[in-house]
C-alpha positions in Angstrom: 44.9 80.4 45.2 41.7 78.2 44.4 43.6 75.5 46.0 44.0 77.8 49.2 40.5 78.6 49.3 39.0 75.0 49.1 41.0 74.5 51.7 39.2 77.0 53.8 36.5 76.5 52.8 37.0 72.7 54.4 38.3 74.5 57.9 35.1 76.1 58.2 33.1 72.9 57.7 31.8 71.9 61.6 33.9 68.7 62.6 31.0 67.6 65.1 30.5 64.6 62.0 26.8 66.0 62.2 25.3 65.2 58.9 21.7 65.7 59.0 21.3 68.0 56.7 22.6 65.9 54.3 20.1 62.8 54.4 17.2 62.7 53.0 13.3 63.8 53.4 11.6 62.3 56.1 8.3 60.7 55.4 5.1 59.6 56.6 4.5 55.6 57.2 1.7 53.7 59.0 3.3 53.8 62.1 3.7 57.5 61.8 6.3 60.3 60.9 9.4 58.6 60.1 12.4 60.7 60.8 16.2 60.2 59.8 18.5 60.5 62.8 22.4 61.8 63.7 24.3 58.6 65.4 26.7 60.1 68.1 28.5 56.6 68.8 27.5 52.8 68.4 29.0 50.2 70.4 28.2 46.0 68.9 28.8 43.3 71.5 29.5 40.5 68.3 29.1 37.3 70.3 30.4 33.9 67.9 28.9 30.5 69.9 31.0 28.0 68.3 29.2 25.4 70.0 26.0 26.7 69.4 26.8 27.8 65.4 25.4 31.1 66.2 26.7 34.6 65.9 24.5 37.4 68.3 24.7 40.9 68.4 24.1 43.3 71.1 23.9 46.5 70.1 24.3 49.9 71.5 23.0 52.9 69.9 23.2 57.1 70.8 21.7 59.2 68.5 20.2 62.9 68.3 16.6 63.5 67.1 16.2 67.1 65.5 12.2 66.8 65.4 9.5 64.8 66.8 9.1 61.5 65.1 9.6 57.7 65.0 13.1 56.8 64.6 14.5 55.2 61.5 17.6 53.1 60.8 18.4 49.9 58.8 19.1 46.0 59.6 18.7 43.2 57.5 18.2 40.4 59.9 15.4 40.5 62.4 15.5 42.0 65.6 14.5 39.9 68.5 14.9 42.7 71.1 14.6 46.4 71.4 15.0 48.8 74.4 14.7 52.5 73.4 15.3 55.0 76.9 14.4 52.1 78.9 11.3 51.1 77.2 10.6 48.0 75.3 9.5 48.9 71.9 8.8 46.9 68.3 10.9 47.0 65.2 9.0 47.4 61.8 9.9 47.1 58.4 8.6 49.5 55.7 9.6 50.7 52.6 10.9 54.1 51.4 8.5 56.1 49.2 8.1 54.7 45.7 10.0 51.2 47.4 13.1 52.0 46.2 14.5 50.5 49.3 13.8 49.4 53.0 14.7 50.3 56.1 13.5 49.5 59.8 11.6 52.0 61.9 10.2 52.3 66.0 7.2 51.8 66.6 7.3 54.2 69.8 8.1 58.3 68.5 10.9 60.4 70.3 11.0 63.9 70.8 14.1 66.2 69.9 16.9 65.0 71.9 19.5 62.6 72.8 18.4 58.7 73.4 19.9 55.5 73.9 18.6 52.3 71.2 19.5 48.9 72.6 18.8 46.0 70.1 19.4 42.5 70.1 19.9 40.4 66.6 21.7 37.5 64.9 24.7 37.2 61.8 24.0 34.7 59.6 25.6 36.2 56.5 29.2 35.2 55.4 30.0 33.5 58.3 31.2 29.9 58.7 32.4 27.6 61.7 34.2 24.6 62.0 32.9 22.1 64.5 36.3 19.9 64.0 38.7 22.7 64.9 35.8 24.6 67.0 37.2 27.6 65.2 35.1 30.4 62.7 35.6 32.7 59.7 33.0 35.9 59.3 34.2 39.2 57.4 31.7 42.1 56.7 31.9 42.0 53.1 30.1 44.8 51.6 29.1 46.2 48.3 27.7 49.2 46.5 26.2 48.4 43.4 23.3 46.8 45.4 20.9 48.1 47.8 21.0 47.4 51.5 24.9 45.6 51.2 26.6 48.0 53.4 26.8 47.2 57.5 23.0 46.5 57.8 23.7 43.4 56.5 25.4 42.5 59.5 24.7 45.1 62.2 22.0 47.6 63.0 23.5 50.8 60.9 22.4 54.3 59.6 22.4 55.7 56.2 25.5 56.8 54.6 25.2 60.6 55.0 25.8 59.9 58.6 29.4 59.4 60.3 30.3 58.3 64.0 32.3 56.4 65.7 32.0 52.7 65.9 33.1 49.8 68.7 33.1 46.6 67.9 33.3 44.0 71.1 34.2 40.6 69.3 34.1 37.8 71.9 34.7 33.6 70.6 32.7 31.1 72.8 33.8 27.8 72.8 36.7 28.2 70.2 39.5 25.5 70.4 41.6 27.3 67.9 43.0 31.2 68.2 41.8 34.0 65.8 42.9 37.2 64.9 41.1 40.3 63.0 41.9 42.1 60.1 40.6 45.2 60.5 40.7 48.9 59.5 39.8 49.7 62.9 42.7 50.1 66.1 42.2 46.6 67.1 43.3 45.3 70.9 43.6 41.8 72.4 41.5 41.8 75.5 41.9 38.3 76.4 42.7 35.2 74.9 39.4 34.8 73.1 38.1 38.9 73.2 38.8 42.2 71.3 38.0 45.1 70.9 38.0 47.1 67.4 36.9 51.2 67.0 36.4 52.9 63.9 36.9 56.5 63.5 34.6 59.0 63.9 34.7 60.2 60.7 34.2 56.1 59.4 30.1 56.1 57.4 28.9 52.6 57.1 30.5 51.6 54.3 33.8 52.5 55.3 34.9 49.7 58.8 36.6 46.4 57.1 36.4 43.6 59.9 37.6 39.8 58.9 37.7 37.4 61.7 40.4 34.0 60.5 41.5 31.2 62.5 45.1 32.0 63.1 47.6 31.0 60.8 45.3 30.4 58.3 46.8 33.6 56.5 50.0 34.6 55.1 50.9 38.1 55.8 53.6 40.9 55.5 53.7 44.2 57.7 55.5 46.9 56.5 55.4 50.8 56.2 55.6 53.2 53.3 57.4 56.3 53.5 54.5 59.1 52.0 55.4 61.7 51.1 54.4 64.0 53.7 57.3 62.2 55.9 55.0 59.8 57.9 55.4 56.7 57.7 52.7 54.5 56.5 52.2 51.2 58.4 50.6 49.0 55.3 49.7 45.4 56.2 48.8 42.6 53.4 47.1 38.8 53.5 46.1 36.2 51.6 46.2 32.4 51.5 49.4 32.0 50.0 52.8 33.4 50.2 53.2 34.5 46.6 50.1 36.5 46.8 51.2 38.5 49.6 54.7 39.0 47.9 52.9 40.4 44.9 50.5 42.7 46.4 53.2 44.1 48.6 55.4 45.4 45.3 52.2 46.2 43.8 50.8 48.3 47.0 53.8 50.5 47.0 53.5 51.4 43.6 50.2 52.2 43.7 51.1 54.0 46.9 53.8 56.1 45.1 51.4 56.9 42.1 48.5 58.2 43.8 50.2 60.5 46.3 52.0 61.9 43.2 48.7 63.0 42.2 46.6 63.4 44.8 48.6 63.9 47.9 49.4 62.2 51.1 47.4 59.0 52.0 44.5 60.1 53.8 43.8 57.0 56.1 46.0 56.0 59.1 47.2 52.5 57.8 46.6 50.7 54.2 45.2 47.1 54.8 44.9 44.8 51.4 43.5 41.0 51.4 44.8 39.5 48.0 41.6 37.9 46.8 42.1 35.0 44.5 41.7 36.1 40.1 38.7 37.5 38.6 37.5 38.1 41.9 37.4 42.0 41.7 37.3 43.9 44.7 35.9 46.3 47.4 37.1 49.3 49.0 36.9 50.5 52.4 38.9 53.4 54.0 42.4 52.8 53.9 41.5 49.2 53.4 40.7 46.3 50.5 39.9 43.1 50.1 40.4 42.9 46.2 42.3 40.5 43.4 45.7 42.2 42.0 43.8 43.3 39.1 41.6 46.0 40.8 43.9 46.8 43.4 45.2 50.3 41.9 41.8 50.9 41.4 40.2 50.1 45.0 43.4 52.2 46.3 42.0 55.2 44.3 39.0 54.4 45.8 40.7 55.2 49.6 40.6 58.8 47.9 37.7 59.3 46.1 34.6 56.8 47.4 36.2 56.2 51.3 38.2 59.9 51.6 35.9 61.6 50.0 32.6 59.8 50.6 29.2 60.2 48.7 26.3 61.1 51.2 24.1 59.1 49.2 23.5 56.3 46.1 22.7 59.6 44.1 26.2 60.8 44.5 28.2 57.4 44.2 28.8 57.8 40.7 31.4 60.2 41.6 34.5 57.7 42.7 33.2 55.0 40.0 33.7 58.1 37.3 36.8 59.0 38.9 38.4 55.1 39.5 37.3 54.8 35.8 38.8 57.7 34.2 42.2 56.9 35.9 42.0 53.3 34.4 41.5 54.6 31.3 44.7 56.5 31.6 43.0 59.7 32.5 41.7 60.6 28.6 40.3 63.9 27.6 38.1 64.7 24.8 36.0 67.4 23.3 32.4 65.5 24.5 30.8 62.4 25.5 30.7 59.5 23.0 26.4 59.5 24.4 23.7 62.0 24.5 22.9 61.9 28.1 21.6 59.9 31.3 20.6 60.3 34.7 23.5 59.2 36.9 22.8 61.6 39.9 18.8 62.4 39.9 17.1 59.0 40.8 14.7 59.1 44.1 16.4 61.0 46.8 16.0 57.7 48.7 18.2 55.4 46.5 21.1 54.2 48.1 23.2 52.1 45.5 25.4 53.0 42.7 24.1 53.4 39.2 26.8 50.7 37.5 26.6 53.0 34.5 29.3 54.9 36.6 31.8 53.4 35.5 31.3 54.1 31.5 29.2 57.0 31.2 30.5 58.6 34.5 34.2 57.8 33.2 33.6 59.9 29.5 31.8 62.4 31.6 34.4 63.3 33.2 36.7 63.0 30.2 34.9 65.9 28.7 34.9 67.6 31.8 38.8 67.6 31.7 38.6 68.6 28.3 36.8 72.1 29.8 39.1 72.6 32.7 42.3 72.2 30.7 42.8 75.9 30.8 43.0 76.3 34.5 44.9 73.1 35.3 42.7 70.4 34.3 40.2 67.8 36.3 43.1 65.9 38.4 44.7 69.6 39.4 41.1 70.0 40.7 40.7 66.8 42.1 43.8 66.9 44.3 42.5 70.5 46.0 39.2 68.7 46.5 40.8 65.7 48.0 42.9 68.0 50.1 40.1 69.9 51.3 36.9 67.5 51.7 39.2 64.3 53.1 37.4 62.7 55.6 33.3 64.2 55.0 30.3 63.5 53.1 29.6 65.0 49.7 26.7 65.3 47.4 26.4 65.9 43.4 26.1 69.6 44.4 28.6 69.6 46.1 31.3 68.3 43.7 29.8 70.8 40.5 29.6 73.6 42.9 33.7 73.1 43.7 34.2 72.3 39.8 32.6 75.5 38.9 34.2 77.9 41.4 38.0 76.1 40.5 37.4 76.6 36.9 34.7 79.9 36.9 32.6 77.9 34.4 29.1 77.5 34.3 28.5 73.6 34.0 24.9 73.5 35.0 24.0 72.7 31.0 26.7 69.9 31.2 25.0 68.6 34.7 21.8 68.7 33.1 22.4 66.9 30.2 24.9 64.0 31.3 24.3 63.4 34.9 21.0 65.2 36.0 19.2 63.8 32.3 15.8 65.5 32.3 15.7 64.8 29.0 17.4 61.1 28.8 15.8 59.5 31.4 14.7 56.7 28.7 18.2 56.6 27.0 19.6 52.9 27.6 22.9 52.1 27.6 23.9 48.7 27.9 27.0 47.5 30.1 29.2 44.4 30.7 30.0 43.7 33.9 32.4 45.5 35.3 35.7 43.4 36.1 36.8 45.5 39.1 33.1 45.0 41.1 31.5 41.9 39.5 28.8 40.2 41.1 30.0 37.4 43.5 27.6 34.7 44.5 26.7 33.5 48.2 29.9 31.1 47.6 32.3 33.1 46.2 32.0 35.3 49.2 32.2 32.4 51.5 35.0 31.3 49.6 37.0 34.5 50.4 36.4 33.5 54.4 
């Protein structure tokens, strides 16, 4: 029955992707009011001059203002150009309140409304080209556990509360050699050197995976999995060698197999895995990894909880580490916490990475929490209604203790409180190794992976 109701609960939510309510304060800067805005659709002309060693992006943006204000978004590189309704207009860079992060804001204010932002920038981040073979390698490779290493590293983004649809217009100038794209995305061939890539509507901008390789430089099987709800799963894996792609696909489908015995059906169109190279670790995107054999069950979970079931901000990315973590632990359940509290989930409402202490403290967190919810099921019976319900949208800390509590009819504010909320722990230190399944790559190692 609690199943059933989640599950309404999730019919009633409205499907328009419209997320406002979920981001954070606006605030006031020196070039006025900054407000957070709704992205209805973005459309990225991704030029790559082989000649020229340059990679140039036009970009497209519609979005909804609620209030009057000066728009906000994020890019890392500099703009060069920016058209907003027509009118040329300056990009700024300023800092959230308290500088936990950065972000880019107008310098011209919009009233409530629709608009059109046109902008004008350059890739130079993981992204190589050959001038022998006139030929180039450039993937999106994101990451969580840092601040601003989602899609504003490449491409002018929002913030993740927000979800829309995405087009990516990939063009090769000058290149001597074919490519082809890996991508999460429905990818189409629109001449010999052009595609076209679009992301979901319901994709937020840690969730598009887009790997451009000279072709033939990759091994790779394409198969399909038979889920369990009948359909069949079109699952594609690469890598640099044969054998790796012979491994990953036995290891896919058993992963495959595992999770949709526990949470249900794959919630993603397609499965896409690149078999990085050992101690590598991995990244997950929705339906889609590029990862070493090692981590890929847990960036697989991750298609679940993380890019199924997607945090609305770095406050609420704990969640899928806990949950990642407590399934490679073997799913354990004890009778409390093995440490007297922290503050996973109440950092500035403007911080938009994951606390790494996810993955320990958030994994016996929710060890305990099992432990309380073995009367009515446990935390995976929960887990699997939640899945089945909130596939597909944005969720906050709440959100995800308000479910708990009305699946289990406990009250687990004094748990929150203590463990994830700490008002009392704030100065509690717990020190961490680096976690195998996310460790920190250098500027190399990325390259490497191109």
């Amino acid at each position: 029955m609690k199943l059933l109701a989640l599950v309404a609960m999730f019919f009633a939510i409205d499907e328009s992707w419209a997320n406002l309510h979920l981001s954070p304060p606006d605030f006031e800067t020196k070039y006025g009011r900054a407000i957070f805005l709704d992205f209805t659709r973005a459309e990225y002309s991704i030029q790559y001059d082989i000649y020229r060693e340059e990679t140039v992006v036009k970009s497209r943006i519609w979005f909804k203002a609620d209030k009057t204000g000066h728009p906000i978004f994020d890019l890392v590189p500099d703009v060069s150009f920016a058209d907003l309704d027509g009118q040329r207009v300056k990009v700024h860079q300023v800092d959230f309140p308290g500088s936990d992060s950065k972000l880019r804001i107008l310098d011209q204010a919009v009233k409530p409304g629709e608009h059109v932002l046109t902008l004008t920038s350059a890739i130079d981040t993981n992204v190589i080209f050959d001038d022998r073979q006139l030929s180039v390698s450039s993937a999106f490779w994101i990451r969580d556990l840092k601040d601003r290493k989602f899609l504003e590293q490449y491409i002018p983004s929002n913030f993740e509360y927000d979800q829309y649809q995405m087009t990516f217009h990939v063009f090769f100038s000058g290149a001597q050699r074919n490519h082809e794209i890996f991508s999460n995305g429905e990818v189409s061939k629109t001449s010999s050197n052009s595609w076209t890539v679009v992301f979901p509507e319901y994709f937020t901008v840690s969730c598009p995976y887009f790997h451009v390789a000279p072709k033939g430089q990759m091994s790779r099987a394409d198969f399909s999995y038979r889920s369990v709800n009948g359909r069949n799963i079109p699952i594609t894996v690469y890598a640099s060698t044969e054998a790796q792609v012979s491994e990953f696909k036995a290891e896919a489908k058993k992963v495959m197999e595992e999770l949709e015995k526990d949470y249900g059906p794959w919630g993603h169109p397609s499965l896409l895995a690149y078999a990085t190279p050992p101690g590598t670790g991995g990244m997950e995107h929705a339906g889609a990894t590029a990862t070493s054999i090692s981590a890929l069950d847990h960036e697989m979970l991750h298609s679940y909880f993380a890019k199924g079931v997607m945090p609305a901000n770095g406050n609420s990315g704990w969640i899928d580490e806990a949950i990642a973590s407590w399934r490679d632990k073997g799913y354990q359940r004890v009778p409390r916490p093995d440490f007297t509290g922290s503050n996973l989930g109440l950092q500035s409402v403007y911080k938009r990475n994951t606390d790494d202490r996810a993955y320990k403290l958030g994994n016996a967190f929710l060890s305990y929490i099992d432990y309380r919810l073995q009367n009515t099921g446990g935390l995976r019976a929960f887990l699997r209604g939640y899945f089945h319900a909130y596939n597909k949208t944005v969720i906050t800390t709440e959100h995800f203790k308000n479910n708990l509590e009305f699946f289990s009819g406990l009250n687990l504010s004094r748990d929150f409180n203590t463990y994830i909320w700490g008002k009392n722990s704030k100065g509690v230190n717990h020190s961490l190794r680096e976690n195998p399944y996310h460790p920190a790559l250098t500027k190399q190692q990325l390259e490497d992976l191109l």
